[in-house]
N, C-alpha and C positions, 0 to 999 in steps of 0.2 A: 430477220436474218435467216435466210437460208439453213439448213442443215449440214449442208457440206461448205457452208463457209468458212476462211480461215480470216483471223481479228485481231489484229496487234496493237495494243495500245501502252499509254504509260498512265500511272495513277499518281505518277511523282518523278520526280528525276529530270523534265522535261524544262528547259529555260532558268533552271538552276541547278545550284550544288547542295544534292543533300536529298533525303529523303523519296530516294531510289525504291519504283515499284510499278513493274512490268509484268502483262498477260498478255499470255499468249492463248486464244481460243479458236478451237477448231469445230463446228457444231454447236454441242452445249458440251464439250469439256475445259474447264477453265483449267491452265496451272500458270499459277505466279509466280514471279522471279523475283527475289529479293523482299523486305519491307523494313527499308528505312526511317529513320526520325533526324530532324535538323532540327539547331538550334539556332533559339529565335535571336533578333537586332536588337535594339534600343527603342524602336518604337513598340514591341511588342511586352508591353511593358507588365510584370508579375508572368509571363507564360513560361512555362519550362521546357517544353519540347512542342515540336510540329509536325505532325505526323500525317498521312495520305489519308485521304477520304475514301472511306470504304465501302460506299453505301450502296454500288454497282454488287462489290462481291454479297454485300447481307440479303441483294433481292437473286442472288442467283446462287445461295451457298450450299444448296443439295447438289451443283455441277462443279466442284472445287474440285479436284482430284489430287493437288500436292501446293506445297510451297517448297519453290528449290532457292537454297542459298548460294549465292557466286563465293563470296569471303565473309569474312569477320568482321567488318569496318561499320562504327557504329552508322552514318548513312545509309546500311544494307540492313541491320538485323535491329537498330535503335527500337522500331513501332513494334516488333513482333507479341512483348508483353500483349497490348493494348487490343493487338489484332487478335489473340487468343483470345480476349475476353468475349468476343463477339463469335468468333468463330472456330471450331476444334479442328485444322487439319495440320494433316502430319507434314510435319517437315524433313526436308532432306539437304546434307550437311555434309560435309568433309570433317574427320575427326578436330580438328584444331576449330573447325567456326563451331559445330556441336558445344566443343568444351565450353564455348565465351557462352552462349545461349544458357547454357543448362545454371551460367550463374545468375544471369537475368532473371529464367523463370522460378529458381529456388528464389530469389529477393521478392517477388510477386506474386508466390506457392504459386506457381502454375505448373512446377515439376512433374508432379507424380502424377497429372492428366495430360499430358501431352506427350506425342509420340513423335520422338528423334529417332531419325533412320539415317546412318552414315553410310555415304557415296564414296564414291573416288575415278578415278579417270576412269575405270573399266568399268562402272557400272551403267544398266540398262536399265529404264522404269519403264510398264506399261501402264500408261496413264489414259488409260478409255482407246480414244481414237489416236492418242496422239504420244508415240516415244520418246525417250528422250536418250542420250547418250551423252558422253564428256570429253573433255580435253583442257590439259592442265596449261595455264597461264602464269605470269611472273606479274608480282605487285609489289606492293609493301608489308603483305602479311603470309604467311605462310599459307598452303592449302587451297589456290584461287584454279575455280574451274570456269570454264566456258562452255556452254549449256548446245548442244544441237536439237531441236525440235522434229522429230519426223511424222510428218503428216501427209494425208492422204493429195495434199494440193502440191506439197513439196517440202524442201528443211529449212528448218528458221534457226539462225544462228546468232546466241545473245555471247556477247564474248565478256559479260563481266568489266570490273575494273585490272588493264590490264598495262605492261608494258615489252619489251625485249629485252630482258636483262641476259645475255650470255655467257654472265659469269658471277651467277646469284651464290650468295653467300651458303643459302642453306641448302644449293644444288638441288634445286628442283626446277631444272630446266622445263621452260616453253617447250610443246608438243609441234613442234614443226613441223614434220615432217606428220601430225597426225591433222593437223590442220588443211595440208594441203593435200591430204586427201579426199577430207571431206570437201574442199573446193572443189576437186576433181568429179565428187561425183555428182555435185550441183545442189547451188547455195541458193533457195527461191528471194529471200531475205535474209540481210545482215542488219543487225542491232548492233552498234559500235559505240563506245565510250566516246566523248571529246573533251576533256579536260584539259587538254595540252596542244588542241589543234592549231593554234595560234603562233607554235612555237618553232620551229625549223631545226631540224638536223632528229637526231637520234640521243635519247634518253639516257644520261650515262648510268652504269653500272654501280647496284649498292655499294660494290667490291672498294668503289674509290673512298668512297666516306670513311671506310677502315684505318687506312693508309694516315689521313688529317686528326683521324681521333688519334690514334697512336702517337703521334707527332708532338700533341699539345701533352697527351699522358707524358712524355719523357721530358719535358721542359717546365710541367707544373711544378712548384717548389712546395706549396700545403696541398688543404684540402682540392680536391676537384667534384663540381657540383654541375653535374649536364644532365642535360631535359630534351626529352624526344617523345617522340609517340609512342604511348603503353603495347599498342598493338606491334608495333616494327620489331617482330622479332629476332631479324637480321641483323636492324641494328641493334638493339642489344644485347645479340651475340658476340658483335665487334668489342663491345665495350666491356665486355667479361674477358674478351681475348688480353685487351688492352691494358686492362687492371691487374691481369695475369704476369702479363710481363714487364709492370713495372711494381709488381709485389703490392698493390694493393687490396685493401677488403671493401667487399662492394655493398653498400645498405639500400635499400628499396626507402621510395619515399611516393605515398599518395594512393589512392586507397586501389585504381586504377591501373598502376603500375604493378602494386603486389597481387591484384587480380588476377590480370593476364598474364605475368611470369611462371606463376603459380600452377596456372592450366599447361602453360609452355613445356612446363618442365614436369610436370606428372605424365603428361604423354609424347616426351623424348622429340620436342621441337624448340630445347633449346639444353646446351651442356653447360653446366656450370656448378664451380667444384665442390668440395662440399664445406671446407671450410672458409669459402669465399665471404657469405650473405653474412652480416651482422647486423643487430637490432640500433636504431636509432639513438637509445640510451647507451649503447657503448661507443660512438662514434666520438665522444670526447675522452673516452679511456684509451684511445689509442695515438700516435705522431699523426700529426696534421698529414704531414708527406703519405701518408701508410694508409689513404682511406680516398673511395669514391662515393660520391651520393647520386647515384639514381635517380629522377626525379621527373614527376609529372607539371607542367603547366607552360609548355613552350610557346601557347596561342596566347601567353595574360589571363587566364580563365582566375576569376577575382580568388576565388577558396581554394585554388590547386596548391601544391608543395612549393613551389618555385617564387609563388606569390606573396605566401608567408615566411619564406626565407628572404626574398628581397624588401621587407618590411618587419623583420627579426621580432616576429610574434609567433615563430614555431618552438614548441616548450624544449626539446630538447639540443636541439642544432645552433649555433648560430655562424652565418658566414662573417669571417673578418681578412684583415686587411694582407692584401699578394694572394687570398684564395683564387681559383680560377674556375669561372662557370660560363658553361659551354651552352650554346642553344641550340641544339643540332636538329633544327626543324625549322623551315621558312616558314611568315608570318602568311596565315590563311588570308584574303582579301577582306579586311573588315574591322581582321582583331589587332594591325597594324598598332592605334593609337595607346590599347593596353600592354601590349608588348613594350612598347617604348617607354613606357612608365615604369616598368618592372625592370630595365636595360638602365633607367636613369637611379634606380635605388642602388641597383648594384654599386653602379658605378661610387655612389653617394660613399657604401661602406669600404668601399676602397680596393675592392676585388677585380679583378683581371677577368673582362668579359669579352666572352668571344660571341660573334651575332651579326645577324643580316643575313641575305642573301646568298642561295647554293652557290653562285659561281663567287661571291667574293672571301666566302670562307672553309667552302670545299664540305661543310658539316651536313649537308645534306644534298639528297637528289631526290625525285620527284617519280611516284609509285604508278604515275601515270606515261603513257607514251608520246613523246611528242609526233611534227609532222611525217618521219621516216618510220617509227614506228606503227602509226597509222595506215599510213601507203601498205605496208608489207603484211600489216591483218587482210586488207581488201585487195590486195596481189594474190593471197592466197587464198581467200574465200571464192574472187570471182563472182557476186553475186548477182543478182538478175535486178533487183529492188533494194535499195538502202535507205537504212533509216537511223540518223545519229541520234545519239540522246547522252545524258549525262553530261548536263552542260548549261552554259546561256546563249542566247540568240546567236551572238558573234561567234562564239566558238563553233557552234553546228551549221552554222554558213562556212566557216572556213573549210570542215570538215567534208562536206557535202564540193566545195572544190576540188582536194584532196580528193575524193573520189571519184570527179569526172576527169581528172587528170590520169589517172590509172586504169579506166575503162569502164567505169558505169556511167550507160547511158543517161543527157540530159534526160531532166522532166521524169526520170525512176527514182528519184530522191524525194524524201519526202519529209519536210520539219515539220515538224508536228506541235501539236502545245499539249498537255495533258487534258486527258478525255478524249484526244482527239483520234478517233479508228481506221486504221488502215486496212481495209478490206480486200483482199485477195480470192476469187473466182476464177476459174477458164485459164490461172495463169495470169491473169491479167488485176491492177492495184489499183483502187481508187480510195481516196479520202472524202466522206462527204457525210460522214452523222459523227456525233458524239456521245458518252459515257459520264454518270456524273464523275466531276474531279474536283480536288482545292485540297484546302486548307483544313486538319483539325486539331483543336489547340490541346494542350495539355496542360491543365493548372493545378498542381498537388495530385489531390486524389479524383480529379474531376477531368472528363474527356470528352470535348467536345461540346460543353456548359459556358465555353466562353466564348460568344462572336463577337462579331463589330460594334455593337450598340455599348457591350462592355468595354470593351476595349477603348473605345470614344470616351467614353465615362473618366477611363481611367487617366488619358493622355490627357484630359484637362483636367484634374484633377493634380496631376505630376506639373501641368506648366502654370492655372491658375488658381488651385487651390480649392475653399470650398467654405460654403458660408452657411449655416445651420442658425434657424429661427425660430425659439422655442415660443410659444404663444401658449398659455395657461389660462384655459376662460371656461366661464360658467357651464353648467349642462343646463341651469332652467332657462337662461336669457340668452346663451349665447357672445356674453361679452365679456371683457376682458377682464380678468384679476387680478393681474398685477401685468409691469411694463416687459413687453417684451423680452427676450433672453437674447444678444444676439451675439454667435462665438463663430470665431473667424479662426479656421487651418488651411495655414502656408498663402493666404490672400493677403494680407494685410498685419504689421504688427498692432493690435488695437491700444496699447498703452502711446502708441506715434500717430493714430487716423480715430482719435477720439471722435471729433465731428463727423466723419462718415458713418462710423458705428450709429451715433445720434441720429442722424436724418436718415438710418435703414428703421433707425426705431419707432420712428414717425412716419413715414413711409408706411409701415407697416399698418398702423394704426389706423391710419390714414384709408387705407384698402378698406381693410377693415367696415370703416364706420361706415363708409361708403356701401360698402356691401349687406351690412345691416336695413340700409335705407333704401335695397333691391329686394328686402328677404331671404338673399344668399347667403347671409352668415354662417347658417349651419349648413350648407352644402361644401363638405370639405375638402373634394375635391377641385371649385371652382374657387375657393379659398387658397388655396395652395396657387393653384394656375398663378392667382391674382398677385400674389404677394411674387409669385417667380421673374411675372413679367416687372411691375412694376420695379423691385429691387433691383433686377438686371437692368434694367436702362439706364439708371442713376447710377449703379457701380461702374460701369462700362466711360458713361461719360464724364466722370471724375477721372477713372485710371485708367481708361483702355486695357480693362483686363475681363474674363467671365469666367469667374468663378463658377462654380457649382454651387448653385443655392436649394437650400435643404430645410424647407419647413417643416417644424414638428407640435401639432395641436396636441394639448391635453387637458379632457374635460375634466372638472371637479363640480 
């Protein structure tokens, strides 16, 4: 690579949702944008979190110069724990994404060695070769900037996760007017969101979901129990408004929600009265009608607040019957089947549940911009090269229309996959090497200890079980002392498949003696092989299943 080269890539973020992480390098100055973690499906089974493969930034971590944060949302800052362990650079932060961070790394002690530096719209970094500058954006969380790159080849502009809201709740109006001037003075690259490119028209305003919470506050007759995202500090503005004016006390529920209200409200980014909050143990001291519960778990997430209320195992709460619980967050693409399970228990204890979809119930609108919002980022950037991201294939092809509709040239778009480099020289962009990129797991205390071969292990393990064959034999002869052991989990009930159990025991033996009469007996790992293959052909053609079979030698 050149030294005056400029190098835009993604290390995450790219043909999915989640686990957002973009470099932008000019030369050898790296600075990164964002560092996400997504959470894993049903096939990734025991993993806790997914976080970006970092192994480009460990062979080049003497050229890091910063990690800049767009927002707070955990797809942006999830991996940053994981990414300090490896590597110490400073970050830089808007006062509200700081405050969620500094809870992360107090839980991880990474506090007191790491350096947070808060930004804001007017600030400037000299980062080696390459500046940066800001402009503030409308989302779902408060504090959302969009990043300008000034480099010696031209400016690169990452806009964050963003939308057009004109009449945001917390009045932190979009930078238009600053936006289009950095269009004005020439955009070499745009980095654009696409979460919503799919969608048509213009992103409605938080301002409405106010209007429908209020609505249902003055019609509820008891308790009221609504669930939204910990982070939407807007909307749970609305809902402190709303509890206000129908004289209710508002109780925080879930560890999540008290988290981030908490940060909210120590640095004057959300009001709420004083003798509003009450603790969980008094929510039955007071009239049904006289009380709101706050509450985390609007995706179904199995241990959140929401999930243990719709299954009345939380110790001090229970919802009963005309209660009214609000789900004022549309079901993310996936966690659909859990939500519905949680929507059918309600239903079971007899509460009045409100749920589905932003347009059929008005409880929420989406942090993202759709196609008119889109159009009028790249209206006013102008940019000479675009590159969507944040998103899946479909959506960055629609996006990538959307933008030759409005004036970026065919064949200057460019989808990319993660790792994949878009190189800029002379003014001029091409694609053609790659960066390492993927997957790294996070299981407990372990990162990056779990690939494929475990993971494999585990998914047949989850659908066929596993079969463990203790063999007890000699040290002097090599042979056997007593029959077999042979214990079967989740394959087979053995008090019902008595004969199978018998003819693996024999089977066994069987191997065995055979193997004595090669002189292989004592070679334990060609014992092991033996007894794998054989036992698996006969399990398989009895049940059409393969378990995990698990021989265990022990000499006496």
């Amino acid at each position: 690579m050149s030294e005056n080269n400029l190098s835009i890539f993604a290390l995450g973020g790219i043909n999915e949702i989640g686990k957002n992480m973009y470099v932008v390098q000019y030369g050898k100055d790296i600075v990164i944008i964002d560092c996400g973690g997504k959470f894993p499906d049903e096939s990734l089974l025991g993993i806790d979190l997914i976080i970006p493969d970092i192994s480009y930034l460990e062979e080049n971590k003497e050229h890091i110069r910063a990690l800049i944060l767009t927002h707070g949302h955990e797809d942006h800052i999830g991996g940053i724990p994981y990414l300090l362990k490896k590597l110490n650079v400073p970050i830089y932060g808007t006062r509200f994404t700081l405050g969620l961070i500094e809870l992360k790394l107090d839980e991880h002690k990474l506090l007191r060695d790491t350096q947070l530096i808060p930004i804001d719209t007017n600030s400037r970094l000299e980062l080696g070769h390459i500046s940066t500058s800001f402009f503030r954006i409308s989302h779902s969380i408060p504090d959302c900037l969009g990043v300008v790159f000034h480099t010696p080849e031209g400016n690169v502009v990452h806009t964050g996760d963003f939308k057009f809201d004109m009449t945001p709740v917390n009045h932190q109006y979009s930078d238009i007017h600053k936006m289009a001037d950095i269009g004005n003075q020439g955009v070499l690259a745009l980095i654009s969101e696409s979460t919503n490119a799919e969608r048509p028209g213009l992103t409605p305003s938080e301002m409405l979901v106010g209007g429908h919470i209020e609505e249902e506050f003055l019609k509820a007759e008891q308790k009221i129990i609504i669930s939204t995202f910990a982070s939407n500090i807007n909307r749970v503005q609305q809902i402190v408004e709303s509890a206000a004016k129908t004289n209710r006390k508002l109780c925080l529920l879930g560890r999540s929600m008290v988290n981030v209200v908490s940060v909210a409200m120590e640095r004057g980014y959300i009001d709420i009265p004083d003798d509003m909050l009450i603790e969980p143990y008094q929510v039955n001291e007071l009239p049904a009608d006289k009380v709101v519960i706050l509450c985390t778990g609007s995706q179904g997430e199995p241990l959140a607040a929401l999930s243990r209320l719709s299954s009345s195992s939380y110790r001090d709460i229970t919802i009963l019957p005309n209660d009214t619980v609000i789900l004022a967050a549309s079901p993310i693409p996936g966690n659909e089947k859990s939500v519905s399970r949680i929507v059918d228990n309600l239903f079971e204890l007899g509460a009045k549940v409100i749920y589905g979809g932003s347009s059929k119930t008005g409880m929420h609108v989406s942090g993202h911009g759709y196609q008119e919002d889109l159009k009028l980022m790249l209206t006013l950037m102008k940019p000479t090269y675009f590159i969507p991201i944040h998103g899946e294939y479909r959506m960055l092809h629609h996006h990538r229309l959307l933008a030759e509709s409005v004036g970026v040239e065919k064949g200057h778009t460019f989808i990319i996959k993660n790792g994949d480099v878009v190189d800029i020289q002379h003014g001029a962009a091409r694609q053609t090497r790659k960066v390492p990129a993927g997957d790294t797991y996070v299981d407990g205390w372990g990162v990056g200890d779990v690939g494929d071969i475990i993971l494999r292990d585990r998914r047949q393990l989850s659908e066929d079980g596993m079969v463990v064959i203790v063999l007890t034999i000699s040290k002097t002869d090599g042979k056997l002392i007593s029959e077999p052991d042979t214990i079967s989990r989740g394959f087979v009930f053995v008090k019902d498949s008595e004969e199978i159990m018998k003819e693996v025991n024999q089977l066994t033996k069987k191997a065995l003696e055979d193997l004595q009469k090669e002189k292989k007996h004592q070679q334990w790992k060609v014992v092991k092989q033996t007894i794998k293959k054989t036992v698996g052909q006969y399990v398989y053609a009895e049940t059409k299943r393969k378990p995990m079979i698990l021989p265990i030698i022990i000499e006496i």
